[in-house]
Structure formats: structure tokens, C-alpha cells
C-alpha positions, 0 to 999 in steps of 0.5 A, spaced: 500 500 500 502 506 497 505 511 503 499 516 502 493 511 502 496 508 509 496 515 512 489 516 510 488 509 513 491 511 519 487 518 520 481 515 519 483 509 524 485 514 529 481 520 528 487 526 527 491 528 520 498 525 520 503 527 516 502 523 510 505 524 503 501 527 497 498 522 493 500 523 485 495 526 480 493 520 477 489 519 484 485 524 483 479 526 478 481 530 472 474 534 471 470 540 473 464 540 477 457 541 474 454 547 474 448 545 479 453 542 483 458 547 483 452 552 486 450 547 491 457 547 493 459 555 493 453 557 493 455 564 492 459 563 487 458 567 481 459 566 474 464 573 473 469 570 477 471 564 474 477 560 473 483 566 473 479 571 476 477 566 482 474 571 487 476 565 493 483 565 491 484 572 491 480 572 498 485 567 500 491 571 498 489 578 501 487 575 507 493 570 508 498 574 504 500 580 509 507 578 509 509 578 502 513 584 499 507 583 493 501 579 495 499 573 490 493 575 485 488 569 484 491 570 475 498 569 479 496 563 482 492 561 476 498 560 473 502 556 477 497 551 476 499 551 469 506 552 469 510 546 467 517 547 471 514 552 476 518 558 478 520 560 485 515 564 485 509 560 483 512 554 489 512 560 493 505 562 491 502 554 491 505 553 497 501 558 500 495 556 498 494 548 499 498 550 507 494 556 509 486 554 505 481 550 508 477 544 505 472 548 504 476 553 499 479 549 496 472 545 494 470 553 492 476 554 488 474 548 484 466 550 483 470 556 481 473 552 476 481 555 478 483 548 477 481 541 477 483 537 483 488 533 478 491 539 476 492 542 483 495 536 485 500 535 479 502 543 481 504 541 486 508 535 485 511 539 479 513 545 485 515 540 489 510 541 495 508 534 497 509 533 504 506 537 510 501 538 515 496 539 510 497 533 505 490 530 509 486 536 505 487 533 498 488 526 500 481 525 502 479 526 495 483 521 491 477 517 487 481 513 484 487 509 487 489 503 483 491 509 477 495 511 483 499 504 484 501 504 477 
């Protein structure tokens, strides 16, 4: 069994987050939400707001990035997701995303269509960011863990 699936086992054995690492991002689904259930999950979400312009994200960052010389912006984030050799800045800018979010961002951000949890999940990896406190958060939506065993 894979480090991170015994992890999840174990948290749920024990009822608290362990560090475990980051599942891969074959372990997670590649799709969007609909549009009834994003509204059901985000219920204020709002069609002007999507994707780079991700009103949570950009919520996240001014409230968390009061330390930054320059504060993330929601496009910034956006496309770090994308990069496919991240730059420090973006490691930085994701890294302050998955640690300082709380689940229900992060299903928020998803309604707002910022990423796919595959996406963000393989932005990670790609920056490097796949061990923390925080893993626990994304871990809990693998849907597919055999893709991830391969």
C-alpha cells in the first residue's frame, strides 16, 4: 500500500491528520464540477469570477498574504497551476495556498473552476510541495487509487 493511502488509513483509524505524503495526480479526478453542483457547493459563487479571476483565491491571498513584499493575485496563482517547471515564485505562491486554505476553499476554488483537483495536485508535485501538515486536505479526495499504484 502506497505511503499516502496508509496515512489516510491511519487518520481515519485514529481520528487526527498525520503527516502523510501527497498522493500523485493520477489519484485524483481530472474534471470540473457541474454547474448545479458547483452552486450547491459555493453557493455564492458567481459566474464573473471564474477560473483566473477566482474571487476565493484572491480572498485567500489578501487575507493570508500580509507578509509578502507583493501579495499573490488569484491570475498569479492561476498560473502556477499551469506552469510546467514552476518558478520560485509560483512554489512560493502554491505553497501558500494548499498550507494556509481550508477544505472548504479549496472545494470553492474548484466550483470556481481555478483548477481541477488533478491539476492542483500535479502543481504541486511539479513545485515540489508534497509533504506537510496539510497533505490530509487533498488526500481525502483521491477517487481513484489503483491509477495511483501504477
Amino acid at each position: 500500500m502506497a505511503a499516502w493511502a496508509v496515512g489516510a488509513r491511519r487518520r481515519l483509524d485514529v481520528g487526527a491528520p498525520p503527516r502523510e505524503p501527497l498522493a500523485p495526480p493520477a489519484a485524483f479526478g481530472d474534471w470540473h464540477l457541474t454547474e448545479d453542483r458547483a452552486r450547491r457547493v459555493h453557493p455564492t459563487r458567481d459566474r464573473r469570477r471564474l477560473r483566473e479571476r477566482s474571487r476565493v483565491i484572491a480572498a485567500r491571498f489578501t487575507s493570508s498574504g500580509a507578509g509578502w513584499r507583493q501579495p499573490p493575485t488569484a491570475q498569479e496563482f492561476y498560473a502556477a497551476v499551469r506552469a510546467d517547471q514552476p518558478s520560485a515564485r509560483e512554489r512560493d505562491v502554491l505553497e501558500a495556498w494548499i498550507t494556509e486554505t481550508t477544505p472548504d476553499e479549496i472545494v470553492a476554488a474548484w466550483a470556481e473552476q481555478a483548477y481541477t483537483l488533478r491539476e492542483l495536485v500535479g502543481a504541486l508535485h511539479r513545485a515540489g510541495v508534497t509533504e506537510g501538515r496539510w497533505t490530509w486536505k487533498l488526500n481525502r479526495w483521491v477517487e481513484n487509487p489503483e491509477a495511483a499504484e501504477r
